[in-house]
C-alpha positions in Angstrom: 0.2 131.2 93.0 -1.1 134.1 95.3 -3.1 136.4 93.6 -3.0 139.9 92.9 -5.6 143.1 94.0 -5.2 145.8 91.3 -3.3 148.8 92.0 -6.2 150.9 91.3 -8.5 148.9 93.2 -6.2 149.0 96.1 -5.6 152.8 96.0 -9.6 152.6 95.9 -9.9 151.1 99.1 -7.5 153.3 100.5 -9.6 156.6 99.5 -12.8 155.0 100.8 -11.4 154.5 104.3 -10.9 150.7 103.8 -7.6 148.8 104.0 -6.9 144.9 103.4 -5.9 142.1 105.5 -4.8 138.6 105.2 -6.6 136.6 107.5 -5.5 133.2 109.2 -7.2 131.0 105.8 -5.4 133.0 103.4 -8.8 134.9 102.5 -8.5 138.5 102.4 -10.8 141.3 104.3 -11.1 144.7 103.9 -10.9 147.1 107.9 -12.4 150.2 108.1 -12.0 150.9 112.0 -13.6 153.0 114.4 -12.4 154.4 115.9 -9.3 155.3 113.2 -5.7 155.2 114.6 -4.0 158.3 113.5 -0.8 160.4 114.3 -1.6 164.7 114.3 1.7 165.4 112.6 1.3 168.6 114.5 1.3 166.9 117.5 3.8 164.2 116.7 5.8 163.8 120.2 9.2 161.7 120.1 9.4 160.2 123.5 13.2 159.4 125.2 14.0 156.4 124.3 13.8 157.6 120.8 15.6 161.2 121.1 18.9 158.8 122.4 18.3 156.7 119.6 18.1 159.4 116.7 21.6 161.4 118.6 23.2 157.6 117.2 25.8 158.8 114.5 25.3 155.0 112.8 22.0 155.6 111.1 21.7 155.6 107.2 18.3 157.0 106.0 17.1 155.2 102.8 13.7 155.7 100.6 13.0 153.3 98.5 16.2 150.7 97.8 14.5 147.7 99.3 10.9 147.9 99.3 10.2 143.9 98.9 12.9 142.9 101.8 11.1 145.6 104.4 7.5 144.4 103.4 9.4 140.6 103.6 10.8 141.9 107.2 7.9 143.3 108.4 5.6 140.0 107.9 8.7 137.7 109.9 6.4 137.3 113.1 4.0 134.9 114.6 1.4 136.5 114.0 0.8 138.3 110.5 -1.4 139.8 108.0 1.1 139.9 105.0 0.8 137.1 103.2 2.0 136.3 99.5 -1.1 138.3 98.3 -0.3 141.4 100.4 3.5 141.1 99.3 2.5 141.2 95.7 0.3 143.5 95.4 1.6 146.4 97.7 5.3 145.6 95.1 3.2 146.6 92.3 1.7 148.9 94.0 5.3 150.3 94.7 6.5 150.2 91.0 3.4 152.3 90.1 4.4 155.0 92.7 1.6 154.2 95.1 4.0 152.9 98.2 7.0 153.5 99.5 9.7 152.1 102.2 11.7 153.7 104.8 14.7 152.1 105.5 17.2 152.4 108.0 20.4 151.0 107.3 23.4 150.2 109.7 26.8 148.9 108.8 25.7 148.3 104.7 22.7 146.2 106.5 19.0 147.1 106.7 18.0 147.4 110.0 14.5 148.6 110.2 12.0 150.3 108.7 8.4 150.4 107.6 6.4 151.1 104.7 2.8 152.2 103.7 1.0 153.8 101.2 0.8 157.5 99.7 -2.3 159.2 98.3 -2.1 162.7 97.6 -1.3 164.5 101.1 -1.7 161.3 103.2 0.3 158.8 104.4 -0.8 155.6 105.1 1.6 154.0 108.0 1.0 149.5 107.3 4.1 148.3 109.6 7.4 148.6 110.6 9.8 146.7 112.2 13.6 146.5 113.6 16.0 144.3 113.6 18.7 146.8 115.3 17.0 148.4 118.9 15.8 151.7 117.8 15.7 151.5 113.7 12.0 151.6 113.7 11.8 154.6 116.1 14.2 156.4 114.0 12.3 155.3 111.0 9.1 156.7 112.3 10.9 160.0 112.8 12.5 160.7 109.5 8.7 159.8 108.2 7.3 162.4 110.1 10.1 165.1 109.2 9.0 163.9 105.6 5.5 164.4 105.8 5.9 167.4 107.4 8.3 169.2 104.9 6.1 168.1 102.2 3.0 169.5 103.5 0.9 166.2 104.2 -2.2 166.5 106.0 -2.8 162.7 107.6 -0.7 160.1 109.0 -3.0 156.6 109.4 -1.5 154.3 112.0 -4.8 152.4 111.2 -4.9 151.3 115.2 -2.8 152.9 118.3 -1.2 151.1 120.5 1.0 151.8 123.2 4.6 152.3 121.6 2.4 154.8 118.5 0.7 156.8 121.8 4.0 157.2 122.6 4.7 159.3 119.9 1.6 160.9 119.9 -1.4 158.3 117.5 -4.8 158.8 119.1 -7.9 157.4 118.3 -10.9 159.5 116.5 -13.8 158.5 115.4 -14.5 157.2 111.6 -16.7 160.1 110.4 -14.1 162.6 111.8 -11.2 160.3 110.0 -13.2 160.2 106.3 -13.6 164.0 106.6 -9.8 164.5 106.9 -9.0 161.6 104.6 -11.0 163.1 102.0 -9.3 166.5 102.2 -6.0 164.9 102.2 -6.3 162.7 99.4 -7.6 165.5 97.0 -4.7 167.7 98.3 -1.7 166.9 95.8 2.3 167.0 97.3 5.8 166.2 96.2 7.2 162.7 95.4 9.0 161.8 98.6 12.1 161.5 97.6 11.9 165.3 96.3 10.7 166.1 99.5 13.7 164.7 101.5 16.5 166.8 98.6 
């Protein structure tokens, strides 16, 4: 039976900077990059490809509903750092209030998404993924909208990579990413879900 790292233990690592990882044994270890990936919201840029996607009338917006099937979805690749241990813990950690899902649905069936983790005024992006072209792009947007509305301060893509530089993530260094983190976490904010009524 996979085991279990403690909701508060896990929120710990997140205010220190850190973040866990399954690794290809099943061990976990703990990241702190640098340099940090991040997304300005103030900056956040939604490219083409994305802007034809959102104008797509099909889209249902969900926070929330499915949490365990888009963390499930989200580790459905060759190569992944959810394992039974990360599935666990980060569902506790979402039945204490500490992380959420964003779901897109299509047709009554999810279709992308992604989820993370929320302490105080930041946002803490883990993965997304799609299973309809688009959801995840659409995903990130609503996100952003979100965070925006509700005042949050940080979005941690934890990396970039091309598709997040797309919309804007750039790299900064770690001691210019624990300065904002720390303002951010100590800044409170809405539940989500108040923020998007």
């Amino acid at each position: 039976m996979a085991t279990l790292i403690p909701k508060e233990e896990l929120l710990g690592l997140y205010a220190a900077g850190w973040f866990p990882m399954a690794q290809p044994d099943g061990s976990l270890r703990c990241y702190s990059p640098d340099p940090r990936g991040i997304i300005p919201l103030e900056d956040f840029h939604i490219p083409h490809g994305a802007k034809k996607a959102l104008r797509d009338p099909g889209w249902e917006f969900r926070i929330d509903t499915e949490f365990e099937q888009v963390i499930r979805a989200c580790a459905e690749r060759e190569e992944t750092w959810i394992n039974e241990t990360i599935v666990r813990s980060y569902l506790a950690l979402h039945h204490a209030g500490g992380a959420h899902s964003l779901e897109i649905w299509r047709e009554g069936h999810l279709a992308g998404g992604l989820y993370g983790v929320r302490l105080g005024a930041a946002f803490f992006g883990e993965s997304m993924f799609s299973l309809v072209p688009g959801a995840s792009k659409v995903a990130l947007v609503r996100l952003v909208e979100i965070l925006r509305a509700g005042g949050f301060l940080l979005l941690d893509t934890q990396w970039t990579t091309p598709h997040l530089e797309r919309f804007g993530a750039r790299s900064i260094p770690r001691r210019h990413y624990l300065k904002l983190l720390e303002k951010a976490v100590n800044t409170p904010t809405r539940n989500l879900n108040a923020i998007r009524e």
